[in-house]
N, C-alpha and C positions, 0 to 999 in steps of 0.2 A: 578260493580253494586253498587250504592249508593242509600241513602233515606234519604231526607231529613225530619227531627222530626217537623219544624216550619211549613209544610205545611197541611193542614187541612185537614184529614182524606179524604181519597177518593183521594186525591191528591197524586202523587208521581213524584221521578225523580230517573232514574237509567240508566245507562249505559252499553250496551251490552246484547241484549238481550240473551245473550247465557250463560252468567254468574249461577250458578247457585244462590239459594237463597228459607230463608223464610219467608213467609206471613201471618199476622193474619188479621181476618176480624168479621167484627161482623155481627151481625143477619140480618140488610138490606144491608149484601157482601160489605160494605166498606172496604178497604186497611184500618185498623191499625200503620200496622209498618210491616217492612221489614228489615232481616236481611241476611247478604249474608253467606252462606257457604262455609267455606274454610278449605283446609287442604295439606298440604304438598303432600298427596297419588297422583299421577297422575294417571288418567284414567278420563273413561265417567260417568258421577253421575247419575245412575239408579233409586233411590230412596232415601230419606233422613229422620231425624226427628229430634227433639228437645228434648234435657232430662233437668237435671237435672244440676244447677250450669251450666248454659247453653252450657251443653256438644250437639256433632254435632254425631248424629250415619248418617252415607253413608254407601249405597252398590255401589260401586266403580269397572267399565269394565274397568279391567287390558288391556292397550295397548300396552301389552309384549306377548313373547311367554313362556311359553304356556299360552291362553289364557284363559279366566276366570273371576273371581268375587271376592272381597273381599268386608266383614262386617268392617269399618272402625269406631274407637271411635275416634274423634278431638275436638279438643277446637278451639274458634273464632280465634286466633292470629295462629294458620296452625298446632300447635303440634299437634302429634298422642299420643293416651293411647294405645291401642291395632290393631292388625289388624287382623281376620278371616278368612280365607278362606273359600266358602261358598260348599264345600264339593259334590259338581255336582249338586245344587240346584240351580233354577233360584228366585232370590230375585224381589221382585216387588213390594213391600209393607213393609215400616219398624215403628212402634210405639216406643215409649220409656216412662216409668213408673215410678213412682215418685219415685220406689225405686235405679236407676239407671239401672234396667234392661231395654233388649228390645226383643221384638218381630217384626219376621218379619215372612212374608207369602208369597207363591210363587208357582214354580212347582219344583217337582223331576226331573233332566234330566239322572238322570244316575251316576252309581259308577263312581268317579277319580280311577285311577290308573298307578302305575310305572310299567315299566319293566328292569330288568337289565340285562346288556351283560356282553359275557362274561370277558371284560376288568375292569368292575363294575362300568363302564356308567350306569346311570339313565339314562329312557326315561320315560317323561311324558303323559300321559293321563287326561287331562282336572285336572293335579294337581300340585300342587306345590312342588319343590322338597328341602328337606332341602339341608345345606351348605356339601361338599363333600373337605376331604382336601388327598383324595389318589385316584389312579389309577392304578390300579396292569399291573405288566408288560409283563405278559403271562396270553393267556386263561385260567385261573383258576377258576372266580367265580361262585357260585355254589347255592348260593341263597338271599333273600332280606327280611329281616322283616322291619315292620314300627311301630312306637307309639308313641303315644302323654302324655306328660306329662299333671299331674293334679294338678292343682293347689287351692286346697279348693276348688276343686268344678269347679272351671275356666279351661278352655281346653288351656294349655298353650304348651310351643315350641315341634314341631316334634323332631323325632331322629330316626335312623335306624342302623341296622346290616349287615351287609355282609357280607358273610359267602364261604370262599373257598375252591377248594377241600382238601385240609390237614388239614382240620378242624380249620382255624386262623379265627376270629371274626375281621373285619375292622369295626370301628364306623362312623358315620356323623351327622351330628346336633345336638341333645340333648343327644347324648347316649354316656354311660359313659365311657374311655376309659381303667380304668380301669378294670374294668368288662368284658372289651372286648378280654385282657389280661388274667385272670382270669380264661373265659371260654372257654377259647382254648384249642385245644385237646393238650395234652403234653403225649407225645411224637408227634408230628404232625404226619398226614396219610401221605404215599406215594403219594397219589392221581395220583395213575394208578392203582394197585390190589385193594387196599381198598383207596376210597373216599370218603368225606362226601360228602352229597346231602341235605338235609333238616337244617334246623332253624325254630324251634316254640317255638317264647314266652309263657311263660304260665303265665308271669306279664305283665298285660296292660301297665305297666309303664316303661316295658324294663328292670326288674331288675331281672329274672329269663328265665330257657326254660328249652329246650332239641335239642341236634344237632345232624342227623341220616345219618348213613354212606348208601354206598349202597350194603349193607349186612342185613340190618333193625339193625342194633343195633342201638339203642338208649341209649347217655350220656348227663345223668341231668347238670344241674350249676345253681346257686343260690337257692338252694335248690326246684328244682323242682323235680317232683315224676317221673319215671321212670316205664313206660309202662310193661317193661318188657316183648314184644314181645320176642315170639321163633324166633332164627337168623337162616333162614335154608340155602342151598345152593345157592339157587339162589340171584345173583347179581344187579338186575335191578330197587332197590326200589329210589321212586325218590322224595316221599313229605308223610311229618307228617302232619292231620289238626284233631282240636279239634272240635266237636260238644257238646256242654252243655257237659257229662261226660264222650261222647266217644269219641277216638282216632280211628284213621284210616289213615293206611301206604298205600300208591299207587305205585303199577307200574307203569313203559313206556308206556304198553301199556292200562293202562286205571283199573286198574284189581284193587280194594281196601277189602285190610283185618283189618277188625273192630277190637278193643279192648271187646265190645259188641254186641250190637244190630245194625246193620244199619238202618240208615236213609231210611225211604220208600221217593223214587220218583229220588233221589240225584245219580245214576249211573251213571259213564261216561261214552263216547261212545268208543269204543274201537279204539285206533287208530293204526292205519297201521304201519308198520315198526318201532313200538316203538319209536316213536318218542314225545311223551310226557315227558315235562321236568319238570312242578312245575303243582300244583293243591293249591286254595288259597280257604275261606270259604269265603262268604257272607254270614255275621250273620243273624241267621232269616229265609233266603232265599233260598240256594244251592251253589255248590261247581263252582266254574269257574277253567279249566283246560288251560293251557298254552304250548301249541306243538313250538317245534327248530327252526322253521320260523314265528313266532311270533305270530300264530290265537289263536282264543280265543273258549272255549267249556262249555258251562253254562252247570249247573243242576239244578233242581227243578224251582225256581221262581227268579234265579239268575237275574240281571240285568247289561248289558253290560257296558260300554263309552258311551254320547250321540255319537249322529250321526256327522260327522266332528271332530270324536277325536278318528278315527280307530286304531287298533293297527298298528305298525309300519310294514311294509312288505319287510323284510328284502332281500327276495329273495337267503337268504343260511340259513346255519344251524346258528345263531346268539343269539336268544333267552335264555336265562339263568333262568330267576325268574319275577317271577309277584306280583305284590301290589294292593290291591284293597283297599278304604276308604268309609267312613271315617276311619284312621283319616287323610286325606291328604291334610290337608290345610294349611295355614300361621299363 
C-alpha cells in the first residue's frame, strides 16, 4: 500500500487492497493521509492504533500453534518494542495515549493454560509457552508453576518451575537457575516412599515458595513462611494453593485441609479412584482441579479454556500439573 502526499485530499493510490494501513480524515470524511502499518510480527492484523513518535500498537492473529493473539508495539521501518500476549482475551478495539500508553477493549474468552507430562513437556492451552532447554528422562515430573516478571510496572518475560518427584526445581524462560539449584531438596527424595508433589510460589516474581511432599510436609526456600501443617500418616496429598491468607493441601481424591477458614462455594467434587493430580487457583474466582487423563474440574466462578482450546485427552494416565493465566502470554 502506498499514498501518494501530491494528490489532493480525497484522492489516493495504494496498492493491495489487503495491505493493512492508517487513515485520517477530516470532518466532510475526506482521506487526509494514509499511512501503511508494518511490523515484522507475522500474523492477521485484528485491530491497530497510532501513539506517540509515531509508534504502531497491533493486535496481531498468531498463524502458529498454539493459536492466539498478541498486543504488538512496532515502529514504521517493521522493528518491535514489545510483544503481549493477550492472556485468553479477544482484542477488538485498540487506542493509544499521548502518554505512550494504550488501551484496548474486547471480550473475555477464557483462562490460557499449560499442562505438564510426565516427561515435563508443556502442553498449551490458548497460551504461550516460555523457552524449555530440558526434558527429563523418566516419568518423574511432578509439578509446574508459572510467573511473570515485573518490570516497573511493565509485565515483562515469563519463567517457570518444574518440580520432580526428588524434590529438583528444573527452570525455563525467565526463571532463575540458580535459585532453582538452591531450592532443591538436599538430600533429594527417593521419589517412591517419599515424593514431592506440589510447588507454590509465594513471590509473583518467582523468587520464593514452598515445595510439599506427599506426606504434607511443607519445605520453605527463599525465605518463604512455612505453613506448618501436622504431617500425619496418610500419603496421598497432591497440591498446596494459597487463598488471600489461607493455604489449603488437597488430596487424590478431592478432600482439602485449610490452614484456616475455607472458602465458601470452592469444594471439589470428589473423584473416583483418586485419581486427582494437581488443583490450581483462579484468583478471584475458584479452584480448577486437574485428574491423570487430563479433564478439567472448576469451583466456584472458575472459568475454563475457551471452546476449541480443550484440554488435551490423553486417553491413559499422562497428566502431571496444570497452569492457569494470566500470566501466560509473550
Amino acid at each position: 500500500m502506498s499514498f501518494d502526499s501530491s494528490t489532493p485530499p480525497g484522492q489516493y493510490l495504494y496498492t493491495s487492497g489487503a495491505d493493512p494501513y492508517f487513515g485520517g480524515y477530516d470532518v466532510a470524511g475526506n482521506v487526509l493521509w494514509l499511512k501503511p502499518y508494518n511490523s515484522s510480527k507475522d500474523g492477521t492484523l485484528l485491530a491497530a492504533a497510532l501513539g506517540a513518535d509515531d509508534a504502531q500498537f497491533g493486535v496481531i492473529e498468531r498463524n502458529e500453534d498454539p493459536p492466539g493473539a498478541d498486543l504488538v508495539k512496532s515502529y514504521p521501518e517493521g522493528s518491535i518494542a514489545w510483544t503481549r500476549g493477550t492472556l485468553g482475551a479477544v482484542h477488538r478495539g485498540v487506542a493509544a495515549g499521548a502518554d505512550g500508553g494504550v488501551t484496548v477493549a474486547g471480550s473475555y474468552a477464557g483462562a490460557a493454560a499449560l499442562v505438564l507430562d510426565g516427561y515435563g513437556g508443556v502442553h498449551s492451552l490458548s497460551a504461550r509457552r516460555p523457552a524449555l532447554n530440558f526434558y527429563l528422562d523418566t516419568d518423574t515430573a511432578a509439578d509446574l508453576e508459572v510467573f511473570q516478571q515485573d518490570l516497573a510496572g511493565v509485565p515483562g518475560d515469563i519463567g517457570l518451575f518444574v518440580l520432580d518427584r526428588t524434590g529438583q526445581l528444573w527452570p525455563g524462560g525467565a526463571a532463575d537457575p540458580q535459585l532453582a539449584r538452591d531450592a532443591s531438596q538436599n538430600p533429594p527424595l527417593d521419589g517412591v516412599a517419599n515424593t514431592a508433589v506440589d510447588l507454590l510460589l509465594a513471590d509473583p516474581k518467582g523468587r520464593s515458595g514452598c515445595i510439599m511432599d506427599d506426606h504434607g510436609a511443607v519445605n520453605p526456600f527463599g525465605g518463604a513462611m512455612d505453613p506448618a501443617f501436622n504431617v500425619p500418616a496418610q500419603s496421598s496429598w497432591i497440591a498446596l494453593v494459597r487463598v488471600d491468607e489461607e493455604l489449603a493441601r488437597i488430596d487424590a481424591a478431592g478432600h482439602a485441609e485449610w490452614s484456616g477458614t475455607p472458602v465458601a462455594g470452592w469444594d471439589l467434587p470428589m473423584v473416583d479412584g483418586d485419581l486427582l493430580i494437581d488443583v490450581e487457583l483462579e484468583s478471584g474466582r475458584g479452584l480448577v482441579g486437574l485428574d491423570r487423563y487430563g479433564a478439567l474440574y472448576p469451583t466456584g466462578e472458575a472459568i475454563l479454556p475457551p471452546n476449541g482450546s480443550d484440554p488435551p485427552c490423553f486417553g491413559f494416565e499422562a497428566a502431571r500439573d496444570l497452569a492457569i493465566g494470566p500470566p501466560l502470554g509473550k
